[in-house]
N, C-alpha and C positions, 0 to 999 in steps of 0.2 A: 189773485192772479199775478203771475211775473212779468214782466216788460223784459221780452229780447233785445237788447239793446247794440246785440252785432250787426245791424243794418243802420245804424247812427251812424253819422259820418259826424267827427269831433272835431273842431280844430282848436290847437292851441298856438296862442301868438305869446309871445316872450321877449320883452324889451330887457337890452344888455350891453350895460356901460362898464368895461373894466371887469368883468364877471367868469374870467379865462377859471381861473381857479372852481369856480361853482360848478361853470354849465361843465365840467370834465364830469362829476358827481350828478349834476342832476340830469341833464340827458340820458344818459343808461336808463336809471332809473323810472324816467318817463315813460320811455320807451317799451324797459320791462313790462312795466306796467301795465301798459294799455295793451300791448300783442302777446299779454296772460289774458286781458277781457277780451279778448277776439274784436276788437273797435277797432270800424275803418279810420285812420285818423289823420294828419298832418301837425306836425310840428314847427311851425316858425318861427324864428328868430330875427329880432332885429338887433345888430349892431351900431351902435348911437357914437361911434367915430373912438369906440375905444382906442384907449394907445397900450392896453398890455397883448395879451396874446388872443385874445376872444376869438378874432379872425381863425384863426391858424385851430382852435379847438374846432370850432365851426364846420371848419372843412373836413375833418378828419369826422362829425356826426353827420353829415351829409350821406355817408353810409348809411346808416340809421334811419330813415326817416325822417329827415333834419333838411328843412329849409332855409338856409342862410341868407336875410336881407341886408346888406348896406348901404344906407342913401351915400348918393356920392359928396355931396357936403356935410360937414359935420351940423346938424340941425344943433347936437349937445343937451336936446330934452332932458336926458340921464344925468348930464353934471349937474354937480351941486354949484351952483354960484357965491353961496353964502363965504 
């Protein structure tokens, strides 16, 4: 027996340091993705105080399905310290 899984509600959360270049490539594709499965879904994003373009990709996936979070101090979870 198959499991209809178009009444699953999915969310995906995505932590994102400096990641402008990626999320341009991988949001499409997320996106594709999921609204080829017919799944209800939510896509979130957190921005961890990047300083390239993350913000500015962001906005422009907002279209998309794309929830863009930014705490308003850099917490920096995402940096590397080392």
């Amino acid at each position: 027996m198959r499991t209809d899984y178009r009444s699953t509600e999915v969310f995906i959360v995505l932590p994102a340091f400096n990641e402008a270049e990626n999320l341009k490539l991988l949001l499409p594709k997320i996106d594709a993705t999921l609204r080829e499965d017919g799944l209800n879904y939510q896509l979130i994003v957190v921005n961890d105080g990047s300083s390239d373009k993350t913000a500015e990709v962001l906005c422009l996936g907002k279209k998309n399905s794309v929830k863009a979070y930014s705490p308003r101090s850099e917490y920096g979870a995402g940096k590397d310290d080392s």
